[in-house]
N, C-alpha and C positions, 0 to 999 in steps of 0.2 A: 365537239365538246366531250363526247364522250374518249374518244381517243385521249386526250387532253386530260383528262381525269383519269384515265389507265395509265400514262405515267407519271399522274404524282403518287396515282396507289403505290406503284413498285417500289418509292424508295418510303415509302408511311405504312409502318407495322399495324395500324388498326384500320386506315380504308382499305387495305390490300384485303385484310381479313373480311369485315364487311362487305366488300364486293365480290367475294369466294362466296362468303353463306350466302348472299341474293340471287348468286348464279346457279348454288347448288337448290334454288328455292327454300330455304332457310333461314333462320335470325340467328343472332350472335346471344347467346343471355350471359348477363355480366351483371348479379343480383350486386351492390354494394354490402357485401356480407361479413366482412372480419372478424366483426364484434361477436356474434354469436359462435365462431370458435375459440372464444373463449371458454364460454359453456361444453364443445366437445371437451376440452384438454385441461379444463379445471386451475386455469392460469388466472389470475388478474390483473387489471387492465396497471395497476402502479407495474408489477415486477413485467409484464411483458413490454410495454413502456422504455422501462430501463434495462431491461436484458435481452440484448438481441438473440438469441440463441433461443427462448422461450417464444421470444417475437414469433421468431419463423418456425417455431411449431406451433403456434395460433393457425398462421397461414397458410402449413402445409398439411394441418388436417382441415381446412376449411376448403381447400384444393382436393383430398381426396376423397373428401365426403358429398362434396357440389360437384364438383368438376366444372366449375366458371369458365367462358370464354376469355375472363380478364381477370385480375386479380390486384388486390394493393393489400399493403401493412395497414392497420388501426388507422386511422384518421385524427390528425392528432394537428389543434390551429395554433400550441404554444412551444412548437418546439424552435422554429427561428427568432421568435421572441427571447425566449428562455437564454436562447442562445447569444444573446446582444444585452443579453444582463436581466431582463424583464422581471420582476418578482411573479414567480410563478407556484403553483401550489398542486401537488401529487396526491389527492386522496386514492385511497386504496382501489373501490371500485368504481371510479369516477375518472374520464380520462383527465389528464392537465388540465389546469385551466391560467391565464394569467389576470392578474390582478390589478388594477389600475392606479398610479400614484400622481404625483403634480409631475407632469411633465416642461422638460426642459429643456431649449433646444441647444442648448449647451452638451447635451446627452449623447446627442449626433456625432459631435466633436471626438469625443470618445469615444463613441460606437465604432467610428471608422477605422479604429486604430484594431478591432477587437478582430480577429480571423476565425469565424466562426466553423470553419473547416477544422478547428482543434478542440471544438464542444464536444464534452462525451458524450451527453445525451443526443446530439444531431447525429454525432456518429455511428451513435446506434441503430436510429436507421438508418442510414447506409451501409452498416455492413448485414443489417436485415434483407435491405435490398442484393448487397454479394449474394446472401444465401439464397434469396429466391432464386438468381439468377440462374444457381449448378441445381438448384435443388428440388425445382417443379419440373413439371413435365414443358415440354417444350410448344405444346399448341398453346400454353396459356399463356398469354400474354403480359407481362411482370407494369404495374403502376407505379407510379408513386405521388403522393401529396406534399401539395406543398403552397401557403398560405399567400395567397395575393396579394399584390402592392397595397393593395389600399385596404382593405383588411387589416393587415399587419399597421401601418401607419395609425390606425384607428386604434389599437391594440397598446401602441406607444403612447399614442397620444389622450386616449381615451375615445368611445365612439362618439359621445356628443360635444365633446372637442372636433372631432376630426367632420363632423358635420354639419359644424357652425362654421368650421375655417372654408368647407366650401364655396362658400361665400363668401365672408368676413375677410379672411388670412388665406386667398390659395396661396401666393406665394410661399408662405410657409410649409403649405399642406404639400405642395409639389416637391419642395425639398424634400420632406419626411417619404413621401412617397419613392422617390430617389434613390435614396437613401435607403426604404427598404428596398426595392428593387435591385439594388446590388449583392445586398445580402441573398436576398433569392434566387441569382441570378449564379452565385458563389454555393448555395446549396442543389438547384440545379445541376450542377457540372458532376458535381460530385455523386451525384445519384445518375446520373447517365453515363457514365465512367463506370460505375457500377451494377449497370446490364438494365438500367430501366429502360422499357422501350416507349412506355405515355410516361406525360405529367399531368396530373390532374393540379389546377390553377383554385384551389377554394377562394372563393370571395363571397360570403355570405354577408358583411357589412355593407356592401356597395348596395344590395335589394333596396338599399332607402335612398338611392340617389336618384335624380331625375335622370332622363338621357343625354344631354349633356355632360352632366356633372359626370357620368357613369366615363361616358366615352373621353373626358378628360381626365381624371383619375384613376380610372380603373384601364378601360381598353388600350388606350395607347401605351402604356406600360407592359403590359400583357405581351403586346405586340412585340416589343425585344426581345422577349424571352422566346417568343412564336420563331424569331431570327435565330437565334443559338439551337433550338430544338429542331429545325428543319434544317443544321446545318451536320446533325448528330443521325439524321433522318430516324427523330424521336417523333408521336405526335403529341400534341397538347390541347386539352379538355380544357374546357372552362365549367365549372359547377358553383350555381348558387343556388342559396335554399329560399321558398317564399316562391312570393310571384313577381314573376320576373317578367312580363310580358309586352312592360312598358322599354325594355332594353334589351331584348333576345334581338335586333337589328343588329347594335351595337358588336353585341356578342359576337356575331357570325362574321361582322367584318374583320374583328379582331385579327386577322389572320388564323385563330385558333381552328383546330380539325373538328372538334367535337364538342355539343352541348349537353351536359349533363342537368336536369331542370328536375323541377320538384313535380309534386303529384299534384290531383286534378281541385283535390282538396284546399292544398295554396294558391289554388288563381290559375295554373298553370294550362294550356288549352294547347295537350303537346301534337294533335291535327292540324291545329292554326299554323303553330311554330313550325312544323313540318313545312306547310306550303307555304312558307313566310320564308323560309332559308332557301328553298328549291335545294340543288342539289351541291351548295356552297361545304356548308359541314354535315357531321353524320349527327344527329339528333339519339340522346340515350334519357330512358327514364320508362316509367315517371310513376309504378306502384308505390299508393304510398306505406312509409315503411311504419306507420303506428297506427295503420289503419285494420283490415281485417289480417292481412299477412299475419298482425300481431294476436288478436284478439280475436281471430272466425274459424272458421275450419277447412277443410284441406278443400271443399266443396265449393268454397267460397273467395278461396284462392284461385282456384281454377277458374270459375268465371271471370273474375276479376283479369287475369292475366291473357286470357281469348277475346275479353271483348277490349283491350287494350290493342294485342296485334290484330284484331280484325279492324281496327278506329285505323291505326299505322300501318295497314297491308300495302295503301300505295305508296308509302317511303320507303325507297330503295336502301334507303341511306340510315335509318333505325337499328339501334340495338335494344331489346328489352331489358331494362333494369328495375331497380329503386329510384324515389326520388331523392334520398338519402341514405347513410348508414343505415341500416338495421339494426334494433338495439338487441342487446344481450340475449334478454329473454322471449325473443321472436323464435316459436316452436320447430324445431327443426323438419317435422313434416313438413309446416307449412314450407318452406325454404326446399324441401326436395319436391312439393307439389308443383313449385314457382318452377324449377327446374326442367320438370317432367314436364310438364303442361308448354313450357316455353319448346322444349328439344322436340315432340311431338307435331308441333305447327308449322304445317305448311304454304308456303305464298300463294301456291295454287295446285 
């Protein structure tokens, strides 16, 4: 087994790394931080958004100020929508958001026709992602995001449309899912072309589906992209926010490499999850990010983050993160404490 998982590392940019820092007795720390370089570089979240160039100086002082084992652009769940027409709305310091109207599956029809590959704003990150790619240092690892099947079909359709039709209308819903699946699967390519070596898969609307429902609209889906991505040898994260506990099975079969989970405060029991996957994918998480990080001090940080990898010292397979983005005004000490205290710790 273990041989066996030495050469999927070689051709997978994050278990390769992951199993370097466990050899070298180490963790990976990869805090979900973007946001608060905003606050280094005095940008905001509309013009960095829409101006790549801005973009990736969010991310290239957030890189020289952390020095993350991993890295991604803003987090952002309305840009493939936005992009397929979606009425979306830019407040200045508020990232996108889209807005939900009567949906129509006539909408599809036309959607199909639309090449989201010629979106300005999609294309912004992407060529965000260009810049990361010449423009970090080369140990850090370049992300990128990018909104899940079923998420995104929620998004069109609305989420409590898209969660009555699980029932009601799957056949509908598996279309709409389809459907965005191709679209993502068209923003994928484009951002791997582009020097992304992960994809992070957000799916934060599936947390309300059962297991089932989850593992037929959401993971099977997932799972093609798991195909394109192992054939680019990119890996791919799956991250949902909430408690996810009733579907991290799900998750791990997905074929995806890594689970990104929420903190201990949404339900999430990231020791369970650990010995729940054994050594299938790499498990990342799970400080939460509007917890002391936000609101404690550097003291309180530091515990927090030791008595984390002492809970996950016996997974090999753990990156220390967030269970989410970081928001804006998350104190940058705390954020260099998270850091220090993570690069400090050792397996034994």
């Amino acid at each position: 087994m273990k041989s066996a998982k030495r050469d999927r590392a070689s051709s997978n940019p994050l278990l390769s790394k992951v199993m370097k820092a466990a050899d070298e007795n180490r963790r990976l720390i990869a805090p979900l931080v973007t946001f608060p370089g905003l606050s280094l570089t005095g940008c905001s979240v509309k013009l960095a958004q829409q101006n790549f160039g801005e973009h990736f100086k969010v991310v290239k002082a957030v890189a020289d100020t952390f020095h993350p084992d991993l890295i991604f652009p803003l987090m952002d769940l309305s840009v493939e929508a936005n992009a397929i027409g979606s009425y979306t709305v830019f407040p200045r310091d508020e990232t996108a958001s889209v807005l939900n109207g009567d949906f129509n599956i006539a909408e599809l029809s036309a959607g199909e026709r639309v090449n989201i590959s010629f979106d300005t704003r999609l294309l912004g990150y992407v060529e965000t992602m260009k810049m990361m790619s010449i423009g970090l240092p080369v140990e850090i690892l370049r992300g990128a995001y990018v909104t899940g099947p079923y998420t995104l079909a929620a998004l069109l359709m609305g989420a409590e449309e898209a969660a009555a039709a699980t029932i009601e209308r799957r056949e509908l819903l598996h279309e709409v899912c389809s459907f965005a699946m191709g679209k993502i699967q068209q923003y994928v390519r484009l951002l791997v072309a582009s020097g992304a070596q992960l994809v992070c898969v957000l799916e934060p609307s599936a947390v309300m589906l059962g297991p089932g429902q989850f593992q037929e609209f959401s993971a099977e889906y997932v799972r093609r992209m798991c195909e394109v991505c192992t054939q680019s040898e990119v890996s791919v994260l799956y991250h949902i926010c909430g408690n996810s506990m009733h579907i991290v099975d799900a998750m791990a079969e997905s074929g995806v490499d890594a689970l990104s989970l929420d903190s201990p405060d949404a339900g999430v029991d990231l020791p369970a999850v650990a010995e729940r996957v054994g050594d299938k994918v790499v498990v990342i998480g799970n400080i939460n990010p509007t917890g002391r990080i936000l609101h404690g001090t550097s003291a309180d940080v530091e515990k927090d983050v030791l008595r984390l990898l002492d809970d996950m010292k016996a997974c090999r397979n753990f990156v220390l993160s967030t269970g989410c983005d970081l928001l804006q005004e998350t104190p940058i000490e705390n954020i260099k404490t998270f850091m220090e205290a993570g690069r400090r710790y050792r397996l034994s």
